[in-house]
C-alpha positions as CSV (number, residue, x, y, z in Angstrom):
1,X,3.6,37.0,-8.8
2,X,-0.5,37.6,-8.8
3,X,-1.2,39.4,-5.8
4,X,-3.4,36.0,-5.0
5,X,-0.4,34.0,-4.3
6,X,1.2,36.6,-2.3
7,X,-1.5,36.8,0.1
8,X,-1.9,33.0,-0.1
9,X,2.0,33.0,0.8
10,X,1.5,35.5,3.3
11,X,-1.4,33.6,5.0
12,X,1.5,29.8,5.4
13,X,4.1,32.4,6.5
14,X,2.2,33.7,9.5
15,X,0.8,30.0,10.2
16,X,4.4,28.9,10.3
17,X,5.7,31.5,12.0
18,X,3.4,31.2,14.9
19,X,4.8,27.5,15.0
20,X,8.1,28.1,14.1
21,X,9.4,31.4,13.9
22,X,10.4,31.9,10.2
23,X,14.0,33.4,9.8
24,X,14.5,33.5,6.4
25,X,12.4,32.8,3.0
26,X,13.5,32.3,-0.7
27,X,12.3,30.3,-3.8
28,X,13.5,27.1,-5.4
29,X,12.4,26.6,-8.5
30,X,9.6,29.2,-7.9
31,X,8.5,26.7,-4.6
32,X,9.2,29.1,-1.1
33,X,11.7,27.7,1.3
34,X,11.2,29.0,5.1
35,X,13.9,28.8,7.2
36,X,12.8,28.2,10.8
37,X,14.0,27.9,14.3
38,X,13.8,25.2,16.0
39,X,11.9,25.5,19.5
40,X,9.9,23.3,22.3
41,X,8.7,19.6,21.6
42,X,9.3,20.1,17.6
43,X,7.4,16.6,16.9
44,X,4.2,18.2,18.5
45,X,4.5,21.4,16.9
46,X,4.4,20.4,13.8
47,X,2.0,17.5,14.0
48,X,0.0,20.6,14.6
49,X,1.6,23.2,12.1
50,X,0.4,19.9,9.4
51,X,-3.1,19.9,10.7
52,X,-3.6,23.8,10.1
53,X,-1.8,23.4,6.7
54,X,-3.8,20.7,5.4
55,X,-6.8,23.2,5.6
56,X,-5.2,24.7,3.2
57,X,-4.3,22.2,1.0
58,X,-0.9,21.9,1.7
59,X,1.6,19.8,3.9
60,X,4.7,20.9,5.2
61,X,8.6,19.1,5.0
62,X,10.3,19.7,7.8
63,X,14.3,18.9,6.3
64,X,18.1,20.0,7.4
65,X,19.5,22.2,4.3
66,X,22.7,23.6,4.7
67,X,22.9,23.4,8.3
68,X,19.2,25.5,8.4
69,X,16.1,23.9,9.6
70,X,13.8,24.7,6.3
71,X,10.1,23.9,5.7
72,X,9.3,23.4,2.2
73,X,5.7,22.7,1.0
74,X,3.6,19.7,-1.3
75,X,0.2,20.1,-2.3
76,X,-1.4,17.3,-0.3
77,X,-2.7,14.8,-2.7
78,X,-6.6,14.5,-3.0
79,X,-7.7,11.9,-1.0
80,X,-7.5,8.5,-2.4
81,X,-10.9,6.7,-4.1
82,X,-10.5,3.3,-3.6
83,X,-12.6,0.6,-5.1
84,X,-13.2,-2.2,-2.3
85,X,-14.7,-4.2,-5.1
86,X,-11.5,-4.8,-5.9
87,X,-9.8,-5.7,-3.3
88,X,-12.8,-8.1,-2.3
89,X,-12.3,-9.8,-6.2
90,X,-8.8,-10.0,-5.4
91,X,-8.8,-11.5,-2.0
92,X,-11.5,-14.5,-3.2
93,X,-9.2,-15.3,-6.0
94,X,-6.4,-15.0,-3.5
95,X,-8.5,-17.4,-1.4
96,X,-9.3,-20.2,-4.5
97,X,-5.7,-20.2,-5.8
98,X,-4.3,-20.8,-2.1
99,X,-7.1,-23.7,-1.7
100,X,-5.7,-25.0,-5.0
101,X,-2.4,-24.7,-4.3
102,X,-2.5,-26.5,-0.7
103,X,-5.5,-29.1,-2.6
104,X,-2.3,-30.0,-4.7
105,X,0.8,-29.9,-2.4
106,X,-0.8,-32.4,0.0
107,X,-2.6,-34.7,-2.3
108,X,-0.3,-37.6,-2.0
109,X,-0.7,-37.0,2.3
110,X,-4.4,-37.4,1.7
111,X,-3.7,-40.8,-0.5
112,X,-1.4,-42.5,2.0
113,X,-3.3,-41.6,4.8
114,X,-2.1,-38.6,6.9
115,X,-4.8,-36.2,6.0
116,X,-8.8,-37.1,6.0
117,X,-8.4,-35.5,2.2
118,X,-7.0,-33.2,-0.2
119,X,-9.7,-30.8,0.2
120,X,-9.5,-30.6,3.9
121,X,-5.7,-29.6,2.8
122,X,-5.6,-27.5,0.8
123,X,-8.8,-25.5,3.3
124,X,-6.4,-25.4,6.2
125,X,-3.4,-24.3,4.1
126,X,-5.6,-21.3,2.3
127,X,-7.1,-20.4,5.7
128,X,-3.6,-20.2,7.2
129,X,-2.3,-18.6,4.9
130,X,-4.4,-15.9,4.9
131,X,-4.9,-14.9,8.4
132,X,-1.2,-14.2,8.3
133,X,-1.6,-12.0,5.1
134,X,-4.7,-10.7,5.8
135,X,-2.7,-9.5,9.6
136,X,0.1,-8.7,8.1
137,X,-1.6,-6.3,5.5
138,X,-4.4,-4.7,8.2
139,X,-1.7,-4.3,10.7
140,X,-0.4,-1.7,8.3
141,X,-3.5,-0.3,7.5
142,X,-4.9,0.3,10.8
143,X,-1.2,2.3,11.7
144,X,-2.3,4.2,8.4
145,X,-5.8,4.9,10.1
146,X,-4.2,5.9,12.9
147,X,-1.0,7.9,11.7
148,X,-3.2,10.0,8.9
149,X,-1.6,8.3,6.2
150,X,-4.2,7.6,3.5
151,X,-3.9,3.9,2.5
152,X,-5.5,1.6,0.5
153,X,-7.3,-1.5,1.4
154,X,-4.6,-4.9,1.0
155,X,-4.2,-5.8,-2.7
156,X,-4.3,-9.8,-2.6
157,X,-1.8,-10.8,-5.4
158,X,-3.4,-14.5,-6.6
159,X,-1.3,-16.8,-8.3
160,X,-2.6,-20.1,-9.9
161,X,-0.3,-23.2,-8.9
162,X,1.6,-24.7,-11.7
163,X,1.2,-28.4,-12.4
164,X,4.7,-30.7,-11.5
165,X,5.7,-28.4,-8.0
166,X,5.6,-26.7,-5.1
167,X,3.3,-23.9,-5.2
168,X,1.8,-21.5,-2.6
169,X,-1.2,-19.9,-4.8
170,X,-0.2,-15.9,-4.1
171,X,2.9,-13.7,-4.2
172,X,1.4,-11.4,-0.7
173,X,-0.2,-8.7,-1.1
174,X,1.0,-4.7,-1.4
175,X,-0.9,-2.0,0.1
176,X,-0.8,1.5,-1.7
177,X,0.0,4.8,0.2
178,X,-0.9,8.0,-1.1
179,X,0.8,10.2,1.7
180,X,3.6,10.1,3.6
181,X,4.6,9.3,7.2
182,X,4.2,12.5,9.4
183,X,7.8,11.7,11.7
184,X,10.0,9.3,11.7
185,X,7.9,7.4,14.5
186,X,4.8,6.7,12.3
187,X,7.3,5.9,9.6
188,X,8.8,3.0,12.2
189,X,5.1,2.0,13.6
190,X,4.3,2.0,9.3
191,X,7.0,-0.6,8.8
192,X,7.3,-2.5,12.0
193,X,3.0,-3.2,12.3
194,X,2.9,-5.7,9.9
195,X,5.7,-8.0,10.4
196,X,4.8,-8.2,13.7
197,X,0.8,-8.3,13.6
198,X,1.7,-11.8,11.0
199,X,4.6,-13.0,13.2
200,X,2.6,-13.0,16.0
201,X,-0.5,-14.9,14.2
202,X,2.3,-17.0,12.7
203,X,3.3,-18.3,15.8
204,X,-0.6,-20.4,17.3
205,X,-0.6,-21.4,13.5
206,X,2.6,-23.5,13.6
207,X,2.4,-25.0,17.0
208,X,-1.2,-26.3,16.3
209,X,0.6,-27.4,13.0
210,X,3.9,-28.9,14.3
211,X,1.3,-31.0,16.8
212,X,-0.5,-32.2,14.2
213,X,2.7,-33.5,11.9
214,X,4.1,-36.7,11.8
215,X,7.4,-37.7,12.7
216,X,9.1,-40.1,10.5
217,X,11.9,-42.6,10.8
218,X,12.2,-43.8,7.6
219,X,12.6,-40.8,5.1
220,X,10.3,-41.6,1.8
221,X,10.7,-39.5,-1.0
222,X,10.1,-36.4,-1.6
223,X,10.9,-32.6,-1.6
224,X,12.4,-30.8,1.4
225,X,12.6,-27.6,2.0
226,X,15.3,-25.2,5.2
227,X,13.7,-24.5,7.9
228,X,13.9,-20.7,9.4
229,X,15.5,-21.2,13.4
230,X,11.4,-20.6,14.8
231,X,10.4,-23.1,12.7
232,X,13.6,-25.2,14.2
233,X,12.9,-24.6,17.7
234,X,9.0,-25.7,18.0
235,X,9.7,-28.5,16.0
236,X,12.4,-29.5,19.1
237,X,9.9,-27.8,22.0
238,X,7.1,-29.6,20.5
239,X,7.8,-32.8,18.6
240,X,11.1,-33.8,20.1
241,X,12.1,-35.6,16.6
242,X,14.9,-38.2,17.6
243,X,18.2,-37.0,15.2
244,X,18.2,-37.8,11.7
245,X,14.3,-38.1,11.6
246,X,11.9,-36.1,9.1
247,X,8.7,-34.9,9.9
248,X,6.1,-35.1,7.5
249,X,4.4,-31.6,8.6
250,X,0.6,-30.5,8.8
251,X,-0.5,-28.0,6.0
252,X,-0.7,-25.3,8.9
253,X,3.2,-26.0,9.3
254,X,3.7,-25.2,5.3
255,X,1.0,-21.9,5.9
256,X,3.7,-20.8,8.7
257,X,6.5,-21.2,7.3
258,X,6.0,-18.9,3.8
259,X,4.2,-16.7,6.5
260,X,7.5,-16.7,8.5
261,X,9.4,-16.2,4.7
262,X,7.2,-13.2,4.0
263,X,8.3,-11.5,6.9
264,X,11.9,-12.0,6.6
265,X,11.8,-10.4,2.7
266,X,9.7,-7.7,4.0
267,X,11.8,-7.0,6.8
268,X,14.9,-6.9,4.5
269,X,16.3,-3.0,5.4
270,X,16.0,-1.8,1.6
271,X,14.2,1.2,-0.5
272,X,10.4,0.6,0.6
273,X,10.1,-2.6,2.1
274,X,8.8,-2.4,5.8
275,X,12.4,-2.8,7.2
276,X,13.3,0.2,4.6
277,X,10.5,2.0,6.4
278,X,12.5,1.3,9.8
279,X,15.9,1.8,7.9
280,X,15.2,5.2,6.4
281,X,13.7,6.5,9.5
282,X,16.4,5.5,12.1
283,X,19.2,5.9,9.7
284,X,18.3,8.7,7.7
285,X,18.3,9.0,3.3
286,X,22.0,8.6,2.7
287,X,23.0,5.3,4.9
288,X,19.6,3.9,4.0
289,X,20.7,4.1,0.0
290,X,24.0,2.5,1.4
291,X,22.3,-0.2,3.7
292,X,19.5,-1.2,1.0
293,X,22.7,-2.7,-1.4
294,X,23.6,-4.2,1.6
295,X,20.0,-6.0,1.7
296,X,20.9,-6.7,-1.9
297,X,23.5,-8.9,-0.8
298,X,21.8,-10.2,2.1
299,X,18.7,-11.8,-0.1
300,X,21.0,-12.9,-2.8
301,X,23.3,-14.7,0.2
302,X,20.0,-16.4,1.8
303,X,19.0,-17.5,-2.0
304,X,16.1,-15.2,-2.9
305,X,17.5,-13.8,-6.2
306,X,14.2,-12.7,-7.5
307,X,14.1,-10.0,-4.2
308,X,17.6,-8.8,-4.8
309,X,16.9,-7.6,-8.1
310,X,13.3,-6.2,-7.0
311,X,15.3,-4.4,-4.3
312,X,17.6,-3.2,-7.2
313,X,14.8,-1.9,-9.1
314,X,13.2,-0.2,-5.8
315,X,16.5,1.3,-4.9
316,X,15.8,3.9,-8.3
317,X,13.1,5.3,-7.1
318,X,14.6,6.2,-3.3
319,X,12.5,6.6,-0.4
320,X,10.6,10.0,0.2
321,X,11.1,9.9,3.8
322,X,8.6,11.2,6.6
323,X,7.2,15.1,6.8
324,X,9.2,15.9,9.6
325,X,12.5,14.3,9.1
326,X,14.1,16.3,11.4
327,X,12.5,15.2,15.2
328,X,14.1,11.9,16.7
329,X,13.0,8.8,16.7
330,X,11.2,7.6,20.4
331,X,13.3,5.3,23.0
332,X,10.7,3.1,22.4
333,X,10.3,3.0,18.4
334,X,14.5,1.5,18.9
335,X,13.1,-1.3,21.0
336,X,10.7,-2.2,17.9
337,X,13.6,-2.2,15.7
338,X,15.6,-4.1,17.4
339,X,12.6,-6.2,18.1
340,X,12.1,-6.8,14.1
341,X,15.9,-7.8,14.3
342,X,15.0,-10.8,16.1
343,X,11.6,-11.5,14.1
344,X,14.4,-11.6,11.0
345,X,16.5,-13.5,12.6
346,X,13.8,-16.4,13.6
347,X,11.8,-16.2,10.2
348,X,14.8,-16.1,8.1
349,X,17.8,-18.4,9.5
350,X,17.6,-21.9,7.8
351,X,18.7,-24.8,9.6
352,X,16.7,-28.2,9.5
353,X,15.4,-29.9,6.0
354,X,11.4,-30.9,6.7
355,X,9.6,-33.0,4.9
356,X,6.7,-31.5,2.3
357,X,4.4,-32.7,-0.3
């Protein structure tokens, strides 16, 4: 070992140790383990044992082995360079394949009548649309902002519709993280921000949709598609549709309801999904492996195959966990999970056929 190393090593002992008394060190794999102990609020100390050892270059693991309490150390990643040019090109073509998409969908409402035009459509299906994404994505990045995890700007996935069906322009977005959750709470607020920031835009969307749509009496042909149990509900709270009827829904209505299917995949407790976030850190690595196969299951039982074998592709590749793995989780942070329970359950429960175009 160069005598710079020692002193380096040295240097991240005694900034430990005045953290966390060290007990113990060895190597793995030439890497030095500390064994600590354990003292006071651990979640505070070593949010600030992370701060001092970023200076440095480094971030500390906080991680059970053998019944120890060890601290093992990553070089911390250069900070990210993204390219907002990007993400801007990616968002307008997001925008124009969404407009196309709902221009197409709700052509044949325009012809008999129900909407001014197809343009006017397929505007207030793309606008819809995405303000949920576009909340959905930011409410994770501005928990990244806040958390110190370096994230990427939203990555707008645009999809051109295909000619002869139903098409909704975009698979989402993805956001990329270079760094990972400092505790197990930031990992929950990670995963739980942006389900909720698009349920909760989700919600004005479809009731000024569902007040807009047209109950019918006399079915007419044309596609149908489940409704989730939120969807259900406002169309009874709202409409009142007499039993047996079809409503012939508002292009906001369509917008909501692949807003409200969004959140129910991403919600799904698997690998590094947002419910995986909430998964890992309230269940810890090994039941999260076992509960993510049980997502499997779960997409394949409510019908979206493609996800259960993404999931079983994402399952390879684990989940790294928060920095500190070791502090509980927050009263409060169990509230938000259960919290996303019922989100899941009212995006993702279908019960009534609607009418779409």
């Amino acid at each position: 070992m160069s005598v710079e190393f020692l002193w380096r090593l040295e240097e991240i002992r005694q900034i430990i140790d005045q953290v966390f008394p060290v007990t113990e060190i060895w190597f793995d794999g030439g890497k030095p383990i500390f064994a600590v102990y354990l003292a006071g609020d651990t979640k505070a100390r070593f949010l600030a044992l992370k701060e001092r050892l970023e200076t440095l270059g480094y971030l500390p693991l906080l991680r059970y082995r053998d019944g120890m309490a060890v601290i093992a150390l990553m070089p911390k990643p250069p900070r990210g360079q993204w390219r907002w040019q990007v993400n801007l090109l990616l968002f307008v073509g997001t925008l124009l394949t969404t407009f196309l998409a709902g221009y197409f969908n709700f052509r044949e409402d325009a012809l008999a009548g129900y909407l001014p035009s197809a343009a006017m459509g397929g505007l207030t299906f793309s606008l819809s649309l995405m303000l949920i994404l576009v909340c959905h994505e930011m409410g994770h990045k501005v928990i990244s902002v806040l958390r110190g995890i370096d994230a990427s700007l939203p990555y707008f996935i645009p999809v051109p519709p295909l000619p002869g069906g139903l098409s909704i322009g975009t698979l989402g977005a993805v956001i990329v993280t270079r760094t990972p959750a400092p505790n197990r709470d930031a990992l929950i607020d990670l995963g739980a921000s942006g389900p909720i920031a698009g349920f909760l835009v989700t919600i004005p969307i479809l009731a000024i949709g569902i007040s807009r749509s047209v109950v019918l009496t006399q079915p007419i042909p044309g596609p149908t598609l489940p409704t989730p149990l939120l969807i259900d509900l406002m169309l009874r709270w709202i409409l009142h549709p007499p039993e047996n009827a079809v409503v012939l829904v508002h292009p906001m209505v369509f917008a909501g309801w692949i807003g409200l299917l969004v959140t129910a995949l991403n919600l799904l407790p698997a690998s590094m999904l947002d419910g995986g976030h909430v998964a890992r850190s309230l269940l810890g690595s090994r039941l999260h492996m076992i509960v993510s196969y049980g997502a499997v299951a779960l997409a394949i039982l409510l019908g979206y195959w493609p996800m259960g074998l993404l999931i079983l592709f994402m399952i390879r590749r684990g989940h790294p966990g928060p920095l500190d793995d070791i502090s509980t989780v927050s009263p409060f942070r169990r509230v938000v999970a259960l919290a996303l329970v019922v989100i899941f359950i009212l995006s993702a429960v279908p019960l009534l056929p609607i009418r779409m175009f």
